[in-house]
N, C-alpha and C positions, 0 to 999 in steps of 0.2 A: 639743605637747599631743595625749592620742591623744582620737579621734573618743569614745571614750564619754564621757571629761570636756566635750569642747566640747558633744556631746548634753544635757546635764546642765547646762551652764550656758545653754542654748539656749532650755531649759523653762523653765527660772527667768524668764528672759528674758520668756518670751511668757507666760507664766502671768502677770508683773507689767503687761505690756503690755495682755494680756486684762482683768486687773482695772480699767485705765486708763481701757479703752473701754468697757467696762459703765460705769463711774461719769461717764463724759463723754453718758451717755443720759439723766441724770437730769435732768429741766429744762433740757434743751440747749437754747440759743441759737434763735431763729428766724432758718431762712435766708430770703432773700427770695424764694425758688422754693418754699417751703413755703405761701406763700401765692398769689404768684402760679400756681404748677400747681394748690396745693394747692386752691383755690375752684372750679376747673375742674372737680375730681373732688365737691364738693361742690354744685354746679348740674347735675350729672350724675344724683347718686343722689335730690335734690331732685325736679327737673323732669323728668329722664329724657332731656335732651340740653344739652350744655357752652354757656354763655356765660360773660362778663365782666362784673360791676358795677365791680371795680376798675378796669379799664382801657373803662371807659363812654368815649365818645367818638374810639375810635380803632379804626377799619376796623371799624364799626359791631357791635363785640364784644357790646355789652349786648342785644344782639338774636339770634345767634348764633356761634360760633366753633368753627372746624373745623381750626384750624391746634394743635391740643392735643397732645397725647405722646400718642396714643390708648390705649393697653395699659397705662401708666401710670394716666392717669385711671379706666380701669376696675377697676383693682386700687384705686385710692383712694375711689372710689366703692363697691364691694365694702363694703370695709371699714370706712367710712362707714354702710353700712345694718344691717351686723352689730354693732358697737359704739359707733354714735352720732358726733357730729361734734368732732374735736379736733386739738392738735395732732401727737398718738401715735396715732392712726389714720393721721397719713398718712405719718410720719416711718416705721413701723414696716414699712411696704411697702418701701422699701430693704435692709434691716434682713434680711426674711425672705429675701430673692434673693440678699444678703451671704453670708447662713448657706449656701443652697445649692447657693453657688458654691463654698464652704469645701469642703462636701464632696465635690462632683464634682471639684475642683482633686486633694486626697485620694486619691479614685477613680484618678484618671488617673496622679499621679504618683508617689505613696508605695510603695516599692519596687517601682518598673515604670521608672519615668523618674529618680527619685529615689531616693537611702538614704535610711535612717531621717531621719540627721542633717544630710543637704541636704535633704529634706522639713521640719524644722525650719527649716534657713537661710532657703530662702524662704517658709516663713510670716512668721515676722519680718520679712522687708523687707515683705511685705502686707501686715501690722496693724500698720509701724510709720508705712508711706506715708503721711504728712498727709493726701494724696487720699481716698484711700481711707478712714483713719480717721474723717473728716469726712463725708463724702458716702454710708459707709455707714447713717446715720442721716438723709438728709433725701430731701425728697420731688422724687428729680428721676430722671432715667430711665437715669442711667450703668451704674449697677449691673447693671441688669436685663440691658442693650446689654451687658457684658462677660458677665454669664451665657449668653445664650441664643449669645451669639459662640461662647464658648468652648467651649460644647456641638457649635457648628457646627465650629468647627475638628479637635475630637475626633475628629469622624464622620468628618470629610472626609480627615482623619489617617489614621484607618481602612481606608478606602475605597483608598488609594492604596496600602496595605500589602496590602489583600485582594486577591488576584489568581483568586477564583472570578467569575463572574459575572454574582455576586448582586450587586444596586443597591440595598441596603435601609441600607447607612449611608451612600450619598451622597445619598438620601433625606430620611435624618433631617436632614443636616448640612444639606439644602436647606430643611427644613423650620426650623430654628432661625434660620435665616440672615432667613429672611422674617421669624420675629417679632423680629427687630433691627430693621427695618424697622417693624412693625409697633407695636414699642415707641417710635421715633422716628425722624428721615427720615435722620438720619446712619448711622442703623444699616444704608446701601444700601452702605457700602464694607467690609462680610463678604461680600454676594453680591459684589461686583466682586471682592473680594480672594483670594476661595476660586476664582472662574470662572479668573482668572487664573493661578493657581497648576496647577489641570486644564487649560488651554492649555498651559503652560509644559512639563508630564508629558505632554501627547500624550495626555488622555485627553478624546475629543471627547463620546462614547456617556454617560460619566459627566455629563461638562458641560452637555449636555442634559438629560438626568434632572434634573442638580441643579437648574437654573435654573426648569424646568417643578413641581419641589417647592414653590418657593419662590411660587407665585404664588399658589396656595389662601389661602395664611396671608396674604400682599400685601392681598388682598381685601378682608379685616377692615378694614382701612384706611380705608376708603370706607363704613365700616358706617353712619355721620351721615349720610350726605349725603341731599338729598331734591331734589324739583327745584325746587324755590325755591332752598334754600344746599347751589349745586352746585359742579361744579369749576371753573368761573368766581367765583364767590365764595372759593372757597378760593384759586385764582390769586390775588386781587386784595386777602385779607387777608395771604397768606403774602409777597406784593412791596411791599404799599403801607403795612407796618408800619413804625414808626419805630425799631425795635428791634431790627433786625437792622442788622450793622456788612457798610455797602455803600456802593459811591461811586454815586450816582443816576445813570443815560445811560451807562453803563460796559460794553461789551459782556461777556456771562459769562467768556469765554478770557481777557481781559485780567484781570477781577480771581480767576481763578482760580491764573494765571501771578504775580500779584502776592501772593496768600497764600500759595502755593508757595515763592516768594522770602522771604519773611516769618517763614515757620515756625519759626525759630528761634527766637522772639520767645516763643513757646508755651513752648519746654523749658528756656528763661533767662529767664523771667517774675519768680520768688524765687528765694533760695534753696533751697526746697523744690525745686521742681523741677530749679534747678541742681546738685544735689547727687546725686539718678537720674539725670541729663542726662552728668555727669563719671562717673558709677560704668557707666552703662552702655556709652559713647567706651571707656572704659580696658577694659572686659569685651571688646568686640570687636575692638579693638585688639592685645591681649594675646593673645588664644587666635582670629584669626581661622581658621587653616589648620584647627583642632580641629573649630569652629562651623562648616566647611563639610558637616559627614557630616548635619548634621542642615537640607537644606538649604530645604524645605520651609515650616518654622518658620522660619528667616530672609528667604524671598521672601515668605510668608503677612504679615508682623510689617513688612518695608517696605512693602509695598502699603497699609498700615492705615496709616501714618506716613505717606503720601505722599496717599493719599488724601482724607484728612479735612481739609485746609485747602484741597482741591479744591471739596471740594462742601461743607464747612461756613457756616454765617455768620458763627461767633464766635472767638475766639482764648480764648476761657476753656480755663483748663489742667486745668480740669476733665472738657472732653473725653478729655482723657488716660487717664482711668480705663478705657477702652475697649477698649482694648492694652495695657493695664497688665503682667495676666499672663505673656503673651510676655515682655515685657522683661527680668520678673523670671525667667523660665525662664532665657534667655539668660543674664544676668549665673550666676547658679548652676550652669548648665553652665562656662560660663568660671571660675569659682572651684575647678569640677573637678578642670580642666583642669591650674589652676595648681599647685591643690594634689597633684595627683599629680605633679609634674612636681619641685615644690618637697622633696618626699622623695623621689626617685627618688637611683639611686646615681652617678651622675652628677655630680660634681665640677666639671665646666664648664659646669653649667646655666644656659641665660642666663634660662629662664622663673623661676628664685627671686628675685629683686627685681622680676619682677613681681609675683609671688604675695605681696609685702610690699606694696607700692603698689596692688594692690586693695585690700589691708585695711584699708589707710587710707582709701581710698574710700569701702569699708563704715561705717567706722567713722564718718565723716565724715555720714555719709547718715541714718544711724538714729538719731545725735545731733540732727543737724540737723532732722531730721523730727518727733522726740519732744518738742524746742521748739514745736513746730509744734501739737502730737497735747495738750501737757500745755494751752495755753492754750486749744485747743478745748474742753476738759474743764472749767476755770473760767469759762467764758462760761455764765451761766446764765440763764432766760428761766420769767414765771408772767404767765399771764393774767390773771390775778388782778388786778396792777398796773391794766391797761386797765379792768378795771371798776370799780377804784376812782377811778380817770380820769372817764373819763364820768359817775360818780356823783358826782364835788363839782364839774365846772366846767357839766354838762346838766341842766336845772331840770326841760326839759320833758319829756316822753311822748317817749324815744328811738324809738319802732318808727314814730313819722311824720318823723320826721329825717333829712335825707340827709347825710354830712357826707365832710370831705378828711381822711384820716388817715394814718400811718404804714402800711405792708402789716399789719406785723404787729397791729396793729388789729384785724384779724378775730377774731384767737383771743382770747375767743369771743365776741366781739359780735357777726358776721353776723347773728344772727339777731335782735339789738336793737335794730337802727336798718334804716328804709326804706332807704337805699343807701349803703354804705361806698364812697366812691371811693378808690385808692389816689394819696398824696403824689405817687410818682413818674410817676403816670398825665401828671402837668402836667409832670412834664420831661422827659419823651418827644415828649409833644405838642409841646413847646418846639424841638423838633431840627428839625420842618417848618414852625414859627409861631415868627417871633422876638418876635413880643409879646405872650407870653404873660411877661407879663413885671413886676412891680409892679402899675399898675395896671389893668394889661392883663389881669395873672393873677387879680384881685381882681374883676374887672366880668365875666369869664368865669366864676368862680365863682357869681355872682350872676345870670348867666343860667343855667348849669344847676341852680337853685334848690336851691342850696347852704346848711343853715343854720347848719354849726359848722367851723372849720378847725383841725386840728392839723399842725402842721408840726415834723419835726428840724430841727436846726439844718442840716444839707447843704441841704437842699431850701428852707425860708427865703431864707437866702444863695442858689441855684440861682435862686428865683422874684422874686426883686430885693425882699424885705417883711423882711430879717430886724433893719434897723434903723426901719422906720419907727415914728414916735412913737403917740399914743392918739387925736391929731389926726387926721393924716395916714390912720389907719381910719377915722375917724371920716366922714372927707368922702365917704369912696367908701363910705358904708354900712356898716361894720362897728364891734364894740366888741369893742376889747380886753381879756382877760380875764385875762393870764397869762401871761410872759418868762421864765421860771424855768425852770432844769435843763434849758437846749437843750432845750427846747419852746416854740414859741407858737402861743399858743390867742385863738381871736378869734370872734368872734360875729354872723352879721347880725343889723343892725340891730330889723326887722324880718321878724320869722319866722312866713309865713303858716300 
């Protein structure tokens, strides 16, 4: 097939793809980072500095918290104060860093790195990534980490090409690098990864420069802090949180060595990910002698793969998004590769059954992924429901009412009840208190003068209440209200 037909069917392609994703923004789903980040940036532009009412009671959040995505929350706060509090105020900050990574991608590789028609190839695999599809509309801080990355890597790309002795793109690259950082704490393995890379090149003069860019924008980091909730406060919310995935007494080496060994777990998590995890093996595999001239972009792209379960806390494959680009660069050079290799005149070519077993790869990936992308797009979510919620089972004057609900909850009650706690706040809590438990979780409610419970059915089952009877509340002070549609709804008894 020649390249302007596959161009043409390429567009099709993503023009359907594009239609996909637009229609998968409308009433999209609430993640549960849209709320928990998403209040952060809303006690932000409130108050004028981040706390917790969801997560009330743990490493004394509802008082202050410093351990937030800070760049994130100012962007959600921003936009917060310019179009009011919702849930496309905060979804839409992903969203716009999405877009203008689109175009700096664009910039960088449309006929420079890329043909027309491999600048097609990998857009498709970008807006067809599940990852990606999904996460460019919610309020969490990947997006941004692979923008300002990928700006860093540009520069620092640059920089190693430029052989005058100007320092103004390893500079900038230092400068993007620190608001990866500054966007969130993972975002510290672009400065390790790019320093390494200038080790690796012998360029020491550079790596200075770069590192010394990187600390101005670092700064912003620390913008909260005061000497009350200092860096001991921030030590002591960022270790003694029950939400980070750590083994307690464990010295850092060992479980750094043990999610290194682990990592695997990350790229064979779904099939989503299995599907880039086989398509990228077969891409390196297939064209590695090719993929050595570019060799920068493959030392750059392992240090970020190796790094992030270094210094990470979480195995979500969401991280992934980070180093997404790379990947995809890669696999598209190797498709190059094969495909040049695949017409070439050459009769004993062993690379042409390669270049038939990427395709399948491909094909395998974008399928699998569009499973992925299409169910995203029917998940739908209205606030609306929630206030018709609290309007038939809450009699009283919500804005004196504390009550336990679903995250999603807040949108848009925050600001109709005295304290939304969030459901899963009690099974977090539950991972350093085992009895938080039936009625253990039910007299603890009733000490933080709790007076409405909503629970999913997870969290129910999770807090040991999801079969007790009208009795059974009844003794520990509550009245049952409501068992219907994986929900229960219960009532203290007495509500001062």
């Amino acid at each position: 097939m020649s390249s302007q037909k596959i161009s043409t069917l390429l567009k099709i392609a993503l023009l359907t793809l594009s239609g996909l994703l637009i229609y998968s923004f409308y009433h999209k789903v609430v993640n549960i980072d849209d709320c928990w980040l998403g209040e952060h940036a809303y006690w932000l532009a409130k108050l004028g500095f981040v706390k917790s009412e969801l997560m009330r009671g743990i490493t004394n959040q509802e008082s202050r918290f410093l351990c937030h995505h800070k760049f994130l929350t100012l962007n959600g706060a921003l936009l917060i104060n310019i179009f009011g509090f919702s849930l496309y105020s905060l979804k839409v900050v992903a969203l716009i860093y999405f877009s203008l990574f689109l175009i700096v991608f664009y910039k960088f590789t449309y006929k420079k790195l890329f043909t027309p028609t491999e600048f097609y190839f990998a857009l498709l695999l970008l807006l067809s990534n599940a990852l990606l599809f999904d996460f460019s509309f919610v309020f969490r801080p990947e997006i941004l980490i692979m923008f300002f990355g990928f700006l860093s890597y540009i520069f620092l790309n640059k920089s190693m090409q430029d052989h005058k002795t100007s320092y103004y793109n390893i500079i900038l690259s230092g400068i993007f690098a620190g608001f990866c950082v500054f966007t969130h704490l993972n975002g510290i393995i672009f400065i390790l990864s790019g320093s390494l890379v200038l080790i690796l090149n012998k360029k020491i003069k550079q790596l200075i420069v770069y590192n010394l860019a990187t600390i101005p924008v670092i700064i912003f980091y620390f913008y909260d802090f005061t000497q009350k909730y200092n860096l001991s406060f921030w030590f002591y919310q960022l270790n003694q949180t029950p939400s980070h995935d750590r083994t307690p007494n464990v010295p850092f080496y060992i479980t750094s060595i043990t999610n290194l060994l682990n990592e695997h777990l990350r790229f064979f998590h779904s099939p989503r990910e299995m599907s880039l995890t086989l398509l990228l093996i077969a891409s390196v595999f297939l064209s590695f002698k090719y993929l050595k001239q570019y060799k920068n972009l493959m030392i750059y792209t392992l240090f970020l793969i190796i790094l992030l379960p270094i210094l990470s806390v979480h195995k979500a494959t969401y991280y992934m998004i980070i180093y997404m680009p790379y990947l995809i660069i890669i696999i598209v050079l190797s498709f190059r590769n094969l495909r040049r290799n695949y017409y070439s005149n050459n009769n004993v070519n062993p690379f042409k059954s390669g270049y038939l077993a990427l395709i399948v790869f491909v094909v395998i990936y974008v399928s699998t992924n569009l499973i992925y992308d299409i169910q995203t797009s029917m998940n739908k979510f209205s606030a609306y429901d929630n206030s018709l919620l609290s309007k038939k089972f809450i009699k009283e004057d919500t804005h004196r009412c504390n009550i336990i609900a679903p995250m999603d909850f807040m949108f848009n009650e925050i600001e109709n009840f005295n304290r939304i706690q969030g459901e899963i706040c009690y099974t977090e809590m539950q991972k350093l208190n085992k009895n938080i438990f039936r009625d253990g979780f039910l007299d603890l409610a009733t000490t933080n003068n709790i007076d409405y419970i909503i629970l999913g059915a997870y969290c129910s089952e999770k807090l040991g209440i999801n079969l007790y009877s009208g009795d059974q509340f009844s003794k520990q002070g509550w009245t049952l209200l409501s068992k219907k549609y994986n929900m229960l709804i219960i009532k203290r008894t007495k509500i001062l």
